[in-house]
N, C-alpha and C positions, 0 to 999 in steps of 0.2 A: 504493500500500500504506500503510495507516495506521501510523506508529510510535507505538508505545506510551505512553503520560504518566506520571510517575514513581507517577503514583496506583494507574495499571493495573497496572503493575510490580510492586508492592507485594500488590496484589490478586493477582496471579499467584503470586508468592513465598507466599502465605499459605495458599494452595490447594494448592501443592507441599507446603508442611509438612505438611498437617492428613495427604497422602497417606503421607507418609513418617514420618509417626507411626503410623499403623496396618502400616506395616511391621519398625515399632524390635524388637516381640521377637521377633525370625527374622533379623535382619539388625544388621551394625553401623552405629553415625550415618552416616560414609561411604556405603556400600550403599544405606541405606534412603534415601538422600535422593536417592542417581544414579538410583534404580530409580523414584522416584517422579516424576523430572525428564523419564523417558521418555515420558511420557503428555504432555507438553506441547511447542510449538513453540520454546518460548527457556528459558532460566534469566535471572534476573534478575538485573547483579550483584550481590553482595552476599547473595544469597539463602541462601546456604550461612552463612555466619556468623549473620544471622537466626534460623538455623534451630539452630544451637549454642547461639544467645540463649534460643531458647526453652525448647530442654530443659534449661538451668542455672533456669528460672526459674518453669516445670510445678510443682517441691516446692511455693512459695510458695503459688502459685495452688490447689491441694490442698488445701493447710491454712487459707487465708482462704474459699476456696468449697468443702467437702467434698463436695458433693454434684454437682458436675460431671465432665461425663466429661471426660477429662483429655484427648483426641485430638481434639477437636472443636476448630471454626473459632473460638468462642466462647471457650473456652479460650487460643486462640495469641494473639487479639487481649488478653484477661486479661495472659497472661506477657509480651510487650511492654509493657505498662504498668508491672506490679510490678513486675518487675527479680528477679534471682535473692535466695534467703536463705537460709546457710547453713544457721540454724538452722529452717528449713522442711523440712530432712531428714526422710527418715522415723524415725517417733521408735524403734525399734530399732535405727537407725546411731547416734544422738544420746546415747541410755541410754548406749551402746557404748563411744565415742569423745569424751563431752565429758568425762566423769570423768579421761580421762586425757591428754589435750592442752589444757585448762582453755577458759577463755571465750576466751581473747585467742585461743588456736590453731584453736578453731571457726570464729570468726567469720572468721576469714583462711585457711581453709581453701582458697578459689577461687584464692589468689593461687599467679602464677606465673611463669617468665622462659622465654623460649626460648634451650636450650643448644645450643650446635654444637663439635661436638669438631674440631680440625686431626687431618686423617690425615697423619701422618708414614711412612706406607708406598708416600704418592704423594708427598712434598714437607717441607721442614725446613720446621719452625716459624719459625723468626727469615724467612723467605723470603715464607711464607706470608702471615704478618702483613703483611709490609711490600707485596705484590701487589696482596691487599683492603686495606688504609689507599689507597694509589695508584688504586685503582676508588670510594673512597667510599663505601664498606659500614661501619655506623652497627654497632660493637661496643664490648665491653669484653672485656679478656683477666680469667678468672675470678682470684680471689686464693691460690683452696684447687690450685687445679686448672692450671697455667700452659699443655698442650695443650687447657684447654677457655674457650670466650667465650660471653659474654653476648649474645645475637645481637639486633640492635634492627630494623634495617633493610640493603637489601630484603628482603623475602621469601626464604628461603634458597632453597626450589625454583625459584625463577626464575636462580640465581647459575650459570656455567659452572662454578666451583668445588666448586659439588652436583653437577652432573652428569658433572662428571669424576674425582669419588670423593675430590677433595680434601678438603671439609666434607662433615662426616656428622652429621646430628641425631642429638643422644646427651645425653639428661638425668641431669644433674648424678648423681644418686642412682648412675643405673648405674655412671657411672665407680668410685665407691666399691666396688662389688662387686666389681671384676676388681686393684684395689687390695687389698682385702681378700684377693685368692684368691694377690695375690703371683707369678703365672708366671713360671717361669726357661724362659733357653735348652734346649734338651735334654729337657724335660719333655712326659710322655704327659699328657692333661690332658682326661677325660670331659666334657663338658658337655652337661646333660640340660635340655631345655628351650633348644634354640640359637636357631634361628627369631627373628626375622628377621635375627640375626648381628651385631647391634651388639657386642654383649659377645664375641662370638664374634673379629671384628675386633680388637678394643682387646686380645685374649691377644697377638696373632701384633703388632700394634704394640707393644704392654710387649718384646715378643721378637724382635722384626726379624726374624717367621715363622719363628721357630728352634725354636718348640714345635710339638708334633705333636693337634693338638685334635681330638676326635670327637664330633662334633655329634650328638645326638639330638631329635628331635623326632615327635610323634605325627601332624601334617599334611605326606603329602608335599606339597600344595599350599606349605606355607611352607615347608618344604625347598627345592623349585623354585624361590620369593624368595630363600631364602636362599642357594644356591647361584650368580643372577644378580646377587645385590647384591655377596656376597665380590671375585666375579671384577671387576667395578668398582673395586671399594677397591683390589684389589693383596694381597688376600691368600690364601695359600700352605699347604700344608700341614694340609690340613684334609681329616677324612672326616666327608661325614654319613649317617647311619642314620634308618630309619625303625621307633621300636620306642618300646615303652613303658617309660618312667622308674622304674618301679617293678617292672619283668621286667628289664632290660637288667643284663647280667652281663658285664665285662668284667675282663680279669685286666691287670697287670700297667701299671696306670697309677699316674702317682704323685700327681695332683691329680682330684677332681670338684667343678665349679661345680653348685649344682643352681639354676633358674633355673624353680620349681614351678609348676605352673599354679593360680591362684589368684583374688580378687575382685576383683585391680585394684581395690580401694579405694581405694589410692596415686594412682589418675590419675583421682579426683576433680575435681581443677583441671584436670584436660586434656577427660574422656568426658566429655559432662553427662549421658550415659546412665546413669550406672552407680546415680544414687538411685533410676531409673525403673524398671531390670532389676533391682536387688539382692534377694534372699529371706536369709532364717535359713537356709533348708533347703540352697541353693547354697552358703553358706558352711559350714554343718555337711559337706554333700558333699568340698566341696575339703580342707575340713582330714583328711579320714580319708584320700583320696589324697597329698595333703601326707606322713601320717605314714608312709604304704607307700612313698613314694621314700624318702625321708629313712631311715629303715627299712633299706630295701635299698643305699645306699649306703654304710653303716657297714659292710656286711658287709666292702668292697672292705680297709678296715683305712688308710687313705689319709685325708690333711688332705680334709676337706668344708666348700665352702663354701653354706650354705644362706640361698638370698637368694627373698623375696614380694615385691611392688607392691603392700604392704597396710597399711592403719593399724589393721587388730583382730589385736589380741594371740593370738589361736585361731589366727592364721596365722604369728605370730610367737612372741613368748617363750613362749609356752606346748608351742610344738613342741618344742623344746629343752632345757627345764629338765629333762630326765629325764638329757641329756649334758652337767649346768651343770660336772662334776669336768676335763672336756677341750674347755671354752671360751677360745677365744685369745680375751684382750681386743682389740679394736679399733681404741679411742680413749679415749686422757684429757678429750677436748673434752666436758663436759656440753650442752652444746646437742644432741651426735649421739649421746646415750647411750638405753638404752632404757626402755620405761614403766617408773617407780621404784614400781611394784606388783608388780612381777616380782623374782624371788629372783635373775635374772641379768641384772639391767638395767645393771650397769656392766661387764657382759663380751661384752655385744653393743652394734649399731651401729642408730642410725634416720636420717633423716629426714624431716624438716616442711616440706611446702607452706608453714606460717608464716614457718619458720626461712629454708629455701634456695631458698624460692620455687622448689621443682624436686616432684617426683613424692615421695610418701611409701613410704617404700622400705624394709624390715628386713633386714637384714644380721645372721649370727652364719658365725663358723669353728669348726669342733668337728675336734683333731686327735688321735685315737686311742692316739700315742704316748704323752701327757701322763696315760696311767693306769699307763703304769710307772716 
């Protein structure tokens, strides 16, 4: 049997992309790249991250060649050459977002760190640490964050401590959200948008499972995740529902996280999808469903905390400025304050891929009592 030369391999990997590029808008990077690996005898390694390379690097190629189809062989071999460019975005993200994260937050836009939260619902911190230092796992304990690390090396999926629910991938940003929502013991506590249960996890760890959280989510497919991934963590006390965020009518809780479906602009630096999939018209779509939850949660009369994965203001301060009189400030930190174009920029919270090398993430609290 002939083995293959690192030449062939290559060539192989390059013919997997060009397939799993004409699967990108029906499927996610994930998806489209297993689904296009089917049609052939191996994967090559490394192919998968190649294949991450190229979609950060397709803008470029776009804008230096306009007039190539962007899925073709001809193309992958282009974006291996160029290398990705922020400012290759397509220029309606750019109009968008350079005015208000400047040149320096553009161009650093890609940059990122992989976060791993310690689950303290399987194991104490001080233990934890000292387990992986003893196994030789390459971290840093965060400064802001003391249950969350900088994770360098191995691979976290490869770590028994992933798979036994001790380390849980959880970026930097989200931790701030469930910070922001504040859960106590004893507390009923909505959360719409749960799936895949990261945030969902980190309520019952702030509570050592002493809060009662009702997960809602529109996919029972990720209900189904999310109810296999809880029960790994060790976490307790949770119902989840399968019902829409903007119908869902629940009496007698005392907190809701909303956690809204939106453009994932924020994980920019993670999808290289998202300059490829992104429209005007998708984003004008999400922010009108945006304002029907957010909407219907005020109704509840209950602290809201309303958090996107977005760097355009249409999903962020703009949702909110109409509730700027019952906005709990956040933060003193100017680094995590919000676009200083917004009339509420110093009473909500962001995030910068530049800043925290994590997901771009908006945060605000709007608590109903603060109008009397």
């Amino acid at each position: 049997m002939k083995i293959p030369s690192p030449a062939d391999e290559k060539d192989i990997c390059k013919e997997i992309i060009v397939r799993a590029l004409g699967n990108l808008d029906k499927l996610s990077v994930e998806a489209s790249f297993n689904n296009a690996v089917r049609n052939f005898r191996e994967r090559p390694e490394g192919c998968f991250e190649l294949y991450q390379r190229v979609l950060w690097s397709l803008p470029h190629v776009n804008r230096v060649f306009p007039g190539l189809q962007v899925k073709s062989r001809e193309a992958v071999d282009l974006a291996l050459l160029v290398g990705p460019d922020p400012f290759s975005l397509p220029k309606w993200i750019i109009d968008r977002i350079k005015p208000l994260l400047g040149e320096n937050g553009l161009s650093n836009i890609l940059k990122r760190k992989t976060w791993v939260r310690i689950n303290t619902l399987r194991g104490c911190r001080e233990a934890t640490i000292n387990k992986i230092s003893e196994r030789n796992y390459k971290f840093k304990v965060d400064d802001d964050v003391d249950f969350l690390l900088e994770w360098i090396s191995p691979k976290i999926s490869s770590t028994k401590e992933f798979r036994n629910g001790l380390l849980i991938p959880q970026d930097k940003s989200s931790v701030f959200v469930i910070r922001a929502l504040d859960p106590k013991p004893g507390e009923t506590i909505l959360e719409i948008g749960s799936a895949p249960g990261t945030k969902t996890s980190l309520i019952q760890q702030f509570t050592e499972n002493q809060a009662y959280v009702i997960g809602v989510d529109t996919s029972s497919h990720r209900i189904e995740v999310e109810r296999k991934l809880l029960k790994r963590w060790g976490v307790k006390n949770v119902d989840l529902v399968l019902a829409d965020g903007a119908n869902v009518s629940l009496r007698n809780v005392d907190k809701i996280l909303i956690d809204a479906p939106c453009t994932n602009s924020g994980t920019i630096n993670v999808d290289p999808s998202i300059p490829l999939r992104l429209t005007k018209e998708e984003l004008m779509k999400l922010k009108r469903i945006q304002k029907e939850i957010l909407k219907n949660a005020m109704t509840q009369e209950v602290p809201v905390v309303y958090s996107t994965c977005s760097l355009f203001p249409e999903e962020g301060e703009l949702q909110v400025e109409s509730y700027s009189d019952l906005l709990v400030k956040l933060t003193d930190d100017p680094r995590h304050m919000g676009y200083r174009k917004s009339k509420v920029w110093m009473r909500v919270m962001r995030t910068y891929p530049h800043v925290d090398f994590s997901e771009g993430f908006f945060i605000a609290k709007i608590d109903p009592s603060r109008k009397n």
